[in-house]
VOKOLVO-667085 format. One line per 8 residues: number of its first residue (from 1); their letters; for each residue x, z, y of N, C-alpha, C, O. Coordinates in nm, 4 decimals, m for minus. Example, Ala and Ser with C-alpha at 12.3 -4.5 7.8 and 13.67 -1.06 7.14 Angstrom:
<recs>
1) AS) 1.3190 0.7800 m0.5690 1.2300 0.7800 m0.4500 1.3200 0.7800 m0.3300 1.4236 0.8465 m0.3319 | 1.2850 0.7080 m0.2250 1.3670 0.7140 m0.1060 1.2900 0.7870 0.0030 1.3409 0.8039 0.1138
</recs>
This chain:
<recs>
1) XXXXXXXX) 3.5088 m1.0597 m1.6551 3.4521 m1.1141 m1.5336 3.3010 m1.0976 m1.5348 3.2371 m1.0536 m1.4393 | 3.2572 m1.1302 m1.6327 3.0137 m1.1647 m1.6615 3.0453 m1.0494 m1.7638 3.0408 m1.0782 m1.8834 | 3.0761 m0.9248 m1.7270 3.0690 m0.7866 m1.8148 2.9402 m0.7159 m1.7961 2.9182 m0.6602 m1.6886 | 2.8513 m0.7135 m1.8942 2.7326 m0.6585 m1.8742 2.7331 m0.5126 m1.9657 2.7643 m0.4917 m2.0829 | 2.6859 m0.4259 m1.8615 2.7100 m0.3150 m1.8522 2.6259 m0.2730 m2.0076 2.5400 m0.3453 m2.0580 | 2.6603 m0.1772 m2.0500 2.5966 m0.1726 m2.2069 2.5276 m0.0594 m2.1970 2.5929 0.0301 m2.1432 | 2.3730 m0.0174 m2.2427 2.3269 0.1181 m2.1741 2.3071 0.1632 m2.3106 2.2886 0.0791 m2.3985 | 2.3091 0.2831 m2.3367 2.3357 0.3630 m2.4664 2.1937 0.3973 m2.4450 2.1276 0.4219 m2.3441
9) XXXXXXXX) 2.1593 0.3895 m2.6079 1.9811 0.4248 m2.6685 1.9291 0.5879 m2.6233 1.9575 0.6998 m2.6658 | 1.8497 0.5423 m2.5281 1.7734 0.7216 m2.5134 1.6601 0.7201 m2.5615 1.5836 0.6306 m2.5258 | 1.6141 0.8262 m2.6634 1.4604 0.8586 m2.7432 1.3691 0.9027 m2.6001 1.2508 0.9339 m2.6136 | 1.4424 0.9023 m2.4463 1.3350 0.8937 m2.3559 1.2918 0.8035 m2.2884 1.1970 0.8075 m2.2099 | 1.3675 0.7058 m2.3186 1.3508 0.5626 m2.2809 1.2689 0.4538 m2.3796 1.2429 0.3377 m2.3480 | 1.2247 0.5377 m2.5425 1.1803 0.4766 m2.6410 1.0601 0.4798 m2.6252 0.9980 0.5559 m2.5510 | 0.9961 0.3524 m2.7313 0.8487 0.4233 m2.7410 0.7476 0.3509 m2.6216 0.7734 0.2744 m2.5287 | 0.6459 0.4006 m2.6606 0.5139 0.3568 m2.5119 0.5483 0.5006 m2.4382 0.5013 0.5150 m2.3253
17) XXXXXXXX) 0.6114 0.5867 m2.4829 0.6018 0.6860 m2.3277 0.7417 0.6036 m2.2567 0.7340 0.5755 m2.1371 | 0.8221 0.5801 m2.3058 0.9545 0.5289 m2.2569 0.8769 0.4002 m2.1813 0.8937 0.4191 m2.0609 | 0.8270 0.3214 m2.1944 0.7633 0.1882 m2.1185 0.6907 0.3235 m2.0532 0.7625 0.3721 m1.9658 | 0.5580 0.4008 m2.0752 0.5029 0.4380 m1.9553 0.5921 0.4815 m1.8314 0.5597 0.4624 m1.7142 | 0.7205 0.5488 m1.8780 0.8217 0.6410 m1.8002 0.8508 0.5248 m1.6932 0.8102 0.5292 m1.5770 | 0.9171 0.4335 m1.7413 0.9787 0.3164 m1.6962 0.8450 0.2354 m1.5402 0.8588 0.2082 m1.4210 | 0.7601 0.2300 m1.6157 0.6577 0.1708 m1.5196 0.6248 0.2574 m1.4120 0.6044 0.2248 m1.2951 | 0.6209 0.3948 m1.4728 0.6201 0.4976 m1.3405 0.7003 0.4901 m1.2356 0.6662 0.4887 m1.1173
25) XXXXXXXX) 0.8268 0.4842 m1.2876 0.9473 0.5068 m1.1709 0.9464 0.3612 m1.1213 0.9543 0.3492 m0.9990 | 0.9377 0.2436 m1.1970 0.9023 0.1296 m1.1003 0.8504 0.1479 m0.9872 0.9226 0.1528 m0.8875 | 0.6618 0.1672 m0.9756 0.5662 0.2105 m0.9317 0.6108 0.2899 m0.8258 0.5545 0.2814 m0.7166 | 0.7114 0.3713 m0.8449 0.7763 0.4917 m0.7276 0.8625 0.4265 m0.5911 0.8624 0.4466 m0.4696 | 0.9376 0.3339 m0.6905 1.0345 0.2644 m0.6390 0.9305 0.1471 m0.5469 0.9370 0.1347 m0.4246 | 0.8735 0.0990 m0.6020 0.7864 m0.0278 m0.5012 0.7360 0.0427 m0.4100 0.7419 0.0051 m0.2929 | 0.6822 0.1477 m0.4426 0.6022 0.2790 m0.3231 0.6632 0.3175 m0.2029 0.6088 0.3148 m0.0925 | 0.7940 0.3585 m0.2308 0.8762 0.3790 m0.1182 0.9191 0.2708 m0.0843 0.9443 0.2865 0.0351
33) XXXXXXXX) 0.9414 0.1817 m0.1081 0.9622 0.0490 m0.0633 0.8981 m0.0524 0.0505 0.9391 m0.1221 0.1434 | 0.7611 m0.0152 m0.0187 0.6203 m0.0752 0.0712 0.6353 0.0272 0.1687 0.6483 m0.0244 0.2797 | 0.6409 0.2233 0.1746 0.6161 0.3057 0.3095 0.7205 0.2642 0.3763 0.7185 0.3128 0.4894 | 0.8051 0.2008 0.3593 0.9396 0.2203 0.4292 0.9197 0.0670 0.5142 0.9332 0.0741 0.6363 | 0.8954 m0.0390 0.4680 0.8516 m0.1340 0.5379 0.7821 m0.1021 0.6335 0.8280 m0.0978 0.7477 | 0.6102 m0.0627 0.5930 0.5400 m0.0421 0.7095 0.5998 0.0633 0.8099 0.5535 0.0710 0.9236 | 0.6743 0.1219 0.7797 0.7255 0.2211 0.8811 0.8203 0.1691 0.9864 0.8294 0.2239 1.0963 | 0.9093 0.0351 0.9433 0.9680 m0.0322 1.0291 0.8686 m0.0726 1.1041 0.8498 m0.0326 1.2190
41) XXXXXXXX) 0.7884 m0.1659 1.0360 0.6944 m0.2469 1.0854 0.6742 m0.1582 1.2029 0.7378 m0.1771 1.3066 | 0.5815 m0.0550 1.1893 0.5381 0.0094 1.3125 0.6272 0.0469 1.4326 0.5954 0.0457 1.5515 | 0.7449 0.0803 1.3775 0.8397 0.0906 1.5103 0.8642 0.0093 1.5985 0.8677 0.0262 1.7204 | 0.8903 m0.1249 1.5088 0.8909 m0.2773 1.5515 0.7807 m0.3020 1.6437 0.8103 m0.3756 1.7378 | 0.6528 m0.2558 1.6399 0.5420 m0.2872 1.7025 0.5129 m0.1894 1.8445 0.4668 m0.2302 1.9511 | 0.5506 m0.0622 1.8140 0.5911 m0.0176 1.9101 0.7004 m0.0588 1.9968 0.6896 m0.1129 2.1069 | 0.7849 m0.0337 1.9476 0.8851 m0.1136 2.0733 0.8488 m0.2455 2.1271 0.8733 m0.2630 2.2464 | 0.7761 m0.3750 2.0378 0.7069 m0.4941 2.1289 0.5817 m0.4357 2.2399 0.5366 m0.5064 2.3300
49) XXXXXXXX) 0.5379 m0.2966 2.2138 0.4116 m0.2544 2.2806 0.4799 m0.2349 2.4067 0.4370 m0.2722 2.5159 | 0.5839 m0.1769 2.3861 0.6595 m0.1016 2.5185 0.7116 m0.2045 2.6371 0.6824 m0.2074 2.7567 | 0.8015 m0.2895 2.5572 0.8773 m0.4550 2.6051 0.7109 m0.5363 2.6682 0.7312 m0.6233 2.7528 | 0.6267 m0.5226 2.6478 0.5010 m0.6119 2.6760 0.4671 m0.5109 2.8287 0.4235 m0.5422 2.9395 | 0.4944 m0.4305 2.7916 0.4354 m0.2878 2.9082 0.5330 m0.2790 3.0286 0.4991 m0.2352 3.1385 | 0.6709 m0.3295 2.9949 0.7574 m0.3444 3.0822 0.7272 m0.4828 3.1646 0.7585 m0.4871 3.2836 | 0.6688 m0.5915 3.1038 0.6894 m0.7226 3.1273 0.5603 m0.7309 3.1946 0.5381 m0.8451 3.2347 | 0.4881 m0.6650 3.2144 0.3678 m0.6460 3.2832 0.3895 m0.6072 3.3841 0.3385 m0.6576 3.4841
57) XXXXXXXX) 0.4668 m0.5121 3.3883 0.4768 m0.4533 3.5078 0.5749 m0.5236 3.6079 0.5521 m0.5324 3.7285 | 0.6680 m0.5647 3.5556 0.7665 m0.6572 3.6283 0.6809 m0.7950 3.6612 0.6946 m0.8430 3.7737 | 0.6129 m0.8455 3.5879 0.5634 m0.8976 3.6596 0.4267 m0.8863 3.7548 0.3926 m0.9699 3.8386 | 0.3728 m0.7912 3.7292 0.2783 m0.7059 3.8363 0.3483 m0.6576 3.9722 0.2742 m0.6603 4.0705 | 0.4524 m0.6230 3.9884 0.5619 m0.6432 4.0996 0.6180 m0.7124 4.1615 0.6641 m0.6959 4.2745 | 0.6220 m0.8284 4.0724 0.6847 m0.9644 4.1284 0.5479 m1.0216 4.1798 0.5417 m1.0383 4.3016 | 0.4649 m1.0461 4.1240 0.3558 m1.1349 4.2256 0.3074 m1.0841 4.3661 0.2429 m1.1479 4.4493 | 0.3521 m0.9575 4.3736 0.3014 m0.8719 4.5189 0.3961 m0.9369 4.6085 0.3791 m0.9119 4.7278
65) XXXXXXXX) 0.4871 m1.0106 4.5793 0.6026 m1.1145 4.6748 0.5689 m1.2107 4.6490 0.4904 m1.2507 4.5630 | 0.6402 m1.2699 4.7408 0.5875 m1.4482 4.7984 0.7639 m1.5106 4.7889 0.8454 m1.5319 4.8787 | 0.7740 m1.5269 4.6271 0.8392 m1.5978 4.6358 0.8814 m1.7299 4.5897 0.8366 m1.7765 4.4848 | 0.9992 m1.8178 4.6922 1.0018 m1.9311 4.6617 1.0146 m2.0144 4.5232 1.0638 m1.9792 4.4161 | 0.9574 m2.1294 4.5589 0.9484 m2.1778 4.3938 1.0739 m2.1794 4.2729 1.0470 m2.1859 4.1530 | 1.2719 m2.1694 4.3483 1.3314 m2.1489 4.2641 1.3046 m2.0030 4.2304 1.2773 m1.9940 4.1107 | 1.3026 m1.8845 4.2932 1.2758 m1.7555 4.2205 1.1544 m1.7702 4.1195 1.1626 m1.7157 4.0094 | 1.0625 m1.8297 4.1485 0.9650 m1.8260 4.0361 1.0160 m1.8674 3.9082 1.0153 m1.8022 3.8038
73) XXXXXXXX) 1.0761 m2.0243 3.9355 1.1089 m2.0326 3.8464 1.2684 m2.0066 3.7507 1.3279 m2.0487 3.6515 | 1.2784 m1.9270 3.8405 1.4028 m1.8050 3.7570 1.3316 m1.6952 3.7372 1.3958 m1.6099 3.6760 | 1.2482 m1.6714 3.7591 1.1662 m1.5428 3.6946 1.1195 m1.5695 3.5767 1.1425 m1.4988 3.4786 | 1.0332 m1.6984 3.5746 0.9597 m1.7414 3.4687 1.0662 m1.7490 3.3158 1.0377 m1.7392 3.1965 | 1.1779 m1.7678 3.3784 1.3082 m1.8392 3.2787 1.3333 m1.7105 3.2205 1.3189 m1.6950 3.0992 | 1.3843 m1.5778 3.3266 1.4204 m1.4610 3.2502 1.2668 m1.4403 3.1523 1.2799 m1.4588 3.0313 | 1.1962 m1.4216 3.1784 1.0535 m1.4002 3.1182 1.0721 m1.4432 2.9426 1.0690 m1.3810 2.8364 | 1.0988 m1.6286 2.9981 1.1082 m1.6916 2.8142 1.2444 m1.6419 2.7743 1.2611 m1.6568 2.6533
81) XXXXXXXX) 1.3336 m1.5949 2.8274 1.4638 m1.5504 2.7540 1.4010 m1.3990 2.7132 1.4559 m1.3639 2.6088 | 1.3316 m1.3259 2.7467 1.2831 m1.2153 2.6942 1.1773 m1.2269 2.5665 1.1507 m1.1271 2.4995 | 1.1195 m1.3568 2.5386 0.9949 m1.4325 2.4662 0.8213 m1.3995 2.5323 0.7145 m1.4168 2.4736 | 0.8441 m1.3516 2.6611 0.7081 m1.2936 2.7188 0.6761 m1.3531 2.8301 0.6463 m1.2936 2.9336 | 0.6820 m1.5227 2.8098 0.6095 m1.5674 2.9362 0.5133 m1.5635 2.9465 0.4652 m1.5499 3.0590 | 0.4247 m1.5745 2.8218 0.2456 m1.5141 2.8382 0.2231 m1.4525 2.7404 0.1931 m1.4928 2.6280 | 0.2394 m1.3295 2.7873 0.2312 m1.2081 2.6302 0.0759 m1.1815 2.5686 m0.0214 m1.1337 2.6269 | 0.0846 m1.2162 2.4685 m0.0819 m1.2374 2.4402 m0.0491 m1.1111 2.3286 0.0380 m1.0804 2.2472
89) XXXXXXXX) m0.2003 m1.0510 2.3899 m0.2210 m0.9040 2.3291 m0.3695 m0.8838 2.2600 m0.4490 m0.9707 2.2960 | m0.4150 m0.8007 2.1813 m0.5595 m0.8012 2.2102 m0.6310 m0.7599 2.3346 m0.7301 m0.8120 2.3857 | m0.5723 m0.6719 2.3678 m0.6060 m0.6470 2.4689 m0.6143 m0.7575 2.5797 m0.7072 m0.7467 2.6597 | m0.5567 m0.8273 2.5887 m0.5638 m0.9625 2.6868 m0.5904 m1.0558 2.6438 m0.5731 m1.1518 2.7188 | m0.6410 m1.0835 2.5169 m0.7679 m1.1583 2.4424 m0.8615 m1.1264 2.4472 m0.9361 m1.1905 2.5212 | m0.9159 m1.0124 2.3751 m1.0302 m0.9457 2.3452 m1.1046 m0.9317 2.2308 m1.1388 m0.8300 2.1704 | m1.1334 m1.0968 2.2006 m1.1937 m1.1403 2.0623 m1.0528 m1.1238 1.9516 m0.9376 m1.1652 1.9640 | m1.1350 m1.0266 1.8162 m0.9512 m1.0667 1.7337 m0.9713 m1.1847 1.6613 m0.8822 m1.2160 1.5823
97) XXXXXX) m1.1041 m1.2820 1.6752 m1.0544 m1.3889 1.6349 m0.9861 m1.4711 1.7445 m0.9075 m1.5626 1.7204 | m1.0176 m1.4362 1.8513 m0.8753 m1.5474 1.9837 m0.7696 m1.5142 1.9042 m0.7054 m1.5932 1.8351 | m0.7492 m1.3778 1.9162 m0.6138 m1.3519 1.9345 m0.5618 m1.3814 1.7746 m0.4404 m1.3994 1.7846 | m0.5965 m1.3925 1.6501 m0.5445 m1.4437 1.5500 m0.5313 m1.5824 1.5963 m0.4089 m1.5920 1.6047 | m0.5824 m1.7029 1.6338 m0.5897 m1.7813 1.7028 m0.4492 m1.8460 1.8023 m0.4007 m1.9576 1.8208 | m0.4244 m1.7264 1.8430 m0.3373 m1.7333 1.9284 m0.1885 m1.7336 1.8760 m0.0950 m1.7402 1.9557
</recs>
């Protein structure tokens, strides 16, 4: 059942080159690890860039109408079901200390 796997002695695994070897491929492994994060990350940020760009515009469309206070506030509602009732950007801050702030 708690069978721990038994790894047979390699003379390349020995030694301070065997620890240097070892720390290398660590080092490799955290590397691609960390690019691969930020690489989500950025997609992630793009696509919120895009969703913010949509939500602008929908609502840059919607205020050119005059409408009654339940549509507003069913607009406003789809808005927080999207999380962008007031999409705070730098760009619509300005200062990046507001917008850390924010």
């Amino acid at each position: 059942v708690g069978r721990k796997e038994k790894k047979s002695f390699s003379t390349s695994s020995a030694g301070v080159a065997g620890i240097i070897r070892k720390a290398e491929e660590e080092e490799r492994k955290t590397q691609s690890t960390v690019q691969e994060a930020f690489d989500n990350l950025n997609t992630l940020m793009n696509s919120a860039r895009e969703l913010v760009s949509i939500a602008n515009r929908l609502q840059s469309n919607y205020s050119k109408t005059q409408p009654s206070e339940e549509e507003a506030d069913e607009f406003h509602q789809y808005m927080l079901g999207l999380g962008l009732a007031s999409p705070v950007s730098r760009n619509t801050v300005g200062n990046k200390g507001d917008f850390h702030a924010e």
